[in-house]
N, C-alpha and C positions, 0 to 999 in steps of 0.2 A: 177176470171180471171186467166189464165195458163199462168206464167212465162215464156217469150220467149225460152228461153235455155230448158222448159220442152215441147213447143210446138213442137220443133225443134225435138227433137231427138225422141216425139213418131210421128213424121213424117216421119223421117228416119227409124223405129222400120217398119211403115206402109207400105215402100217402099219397104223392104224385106221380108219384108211377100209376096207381092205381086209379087216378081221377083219368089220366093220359089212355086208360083201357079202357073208362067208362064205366067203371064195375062201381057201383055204390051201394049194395050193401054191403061188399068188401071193409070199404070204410069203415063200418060201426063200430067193431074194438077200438078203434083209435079215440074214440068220444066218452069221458061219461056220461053217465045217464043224465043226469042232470044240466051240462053241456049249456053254456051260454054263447051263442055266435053275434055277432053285429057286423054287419053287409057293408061292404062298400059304400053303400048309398046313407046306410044309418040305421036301415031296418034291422029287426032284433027275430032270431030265430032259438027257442027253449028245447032244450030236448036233442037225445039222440034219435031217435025215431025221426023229429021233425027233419035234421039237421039233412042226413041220408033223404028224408025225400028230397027234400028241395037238392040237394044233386043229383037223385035221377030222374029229377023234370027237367035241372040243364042237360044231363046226359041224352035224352029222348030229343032236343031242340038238335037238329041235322048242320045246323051250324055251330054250335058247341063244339070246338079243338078242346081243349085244356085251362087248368090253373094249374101254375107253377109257384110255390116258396120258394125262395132261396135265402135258406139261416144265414143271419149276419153275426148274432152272438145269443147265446145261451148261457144263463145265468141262477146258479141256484139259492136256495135259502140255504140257514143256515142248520136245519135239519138233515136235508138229502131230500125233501119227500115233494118240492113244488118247486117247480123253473118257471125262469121268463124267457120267452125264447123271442127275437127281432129280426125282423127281416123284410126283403123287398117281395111284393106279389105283381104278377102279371096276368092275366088274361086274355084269352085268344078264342076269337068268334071267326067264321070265313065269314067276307065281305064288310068286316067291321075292322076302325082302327084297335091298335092293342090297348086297352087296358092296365094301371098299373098303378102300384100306391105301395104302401107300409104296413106294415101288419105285427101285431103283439100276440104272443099266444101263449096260455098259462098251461102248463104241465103239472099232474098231480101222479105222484105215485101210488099206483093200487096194486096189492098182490104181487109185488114186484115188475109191475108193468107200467109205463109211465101210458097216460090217455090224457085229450085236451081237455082242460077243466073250463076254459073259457076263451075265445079269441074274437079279438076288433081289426079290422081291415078295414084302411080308409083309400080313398079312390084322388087320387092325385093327376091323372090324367084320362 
């Protein structure tokens, strides 16, 4: 059986691969339904629905490369069933500098599937 903290982060691994193809409805397992995002900038996105659009109107911008996570540390309750997962983000536009900040993202276990329950991304440069 795969140790929560290793489930977690090649979930995350899986997430960016799939923003790096561009595929966003791919995304939507990864999200609950209910899914709270806060942007970089501060803005607030509800919803799994919302969440995937707002990635494939970045996907559809011809300068849109990628976001990439990279877990720093994954941290569980004492149940098994919600993480905190830490780490650095980057972003990459052609013809724009990179992008890049911290990010926190809660993990809840559903159905035996861990999906984001909530994540804050703050913009550092």
């Amino acid at each position: 059986m795969t140790a929560p903290e290793d489930a977690i982060r090649a979930r995350r691994r899986l997430t960016n691969k799939l923003i790096a193809a561009h595929e966003a409805a791919r995304l939507r397992p990864f999200f609950a339904p209910d899914v709270k995002l806060i942007v970089g900038d501060g803005g607030l996105i509800v919803g799994a629905d919302a969440v995937v659009d707002a990635f494939a109107g970045q996907f559809a911008d011809p300068a849109f490369v990628t976001y990439v996570r990279e877990t720093a540390s994954v941290e569980l309750d004492a149940a098994g069933q919600r993480a905190a997962e830490q780490g650095r983000w980057r972003a990459d536009w052609k013809g724009q500098p990179e992008m890049s900040g911290t990010y926190l993202a809660v993990w809840r276990k559903v159905t035996g599937q861990w999906v984001i329950e909530s994540e804050l991304y703050v913009t550092l440069t």
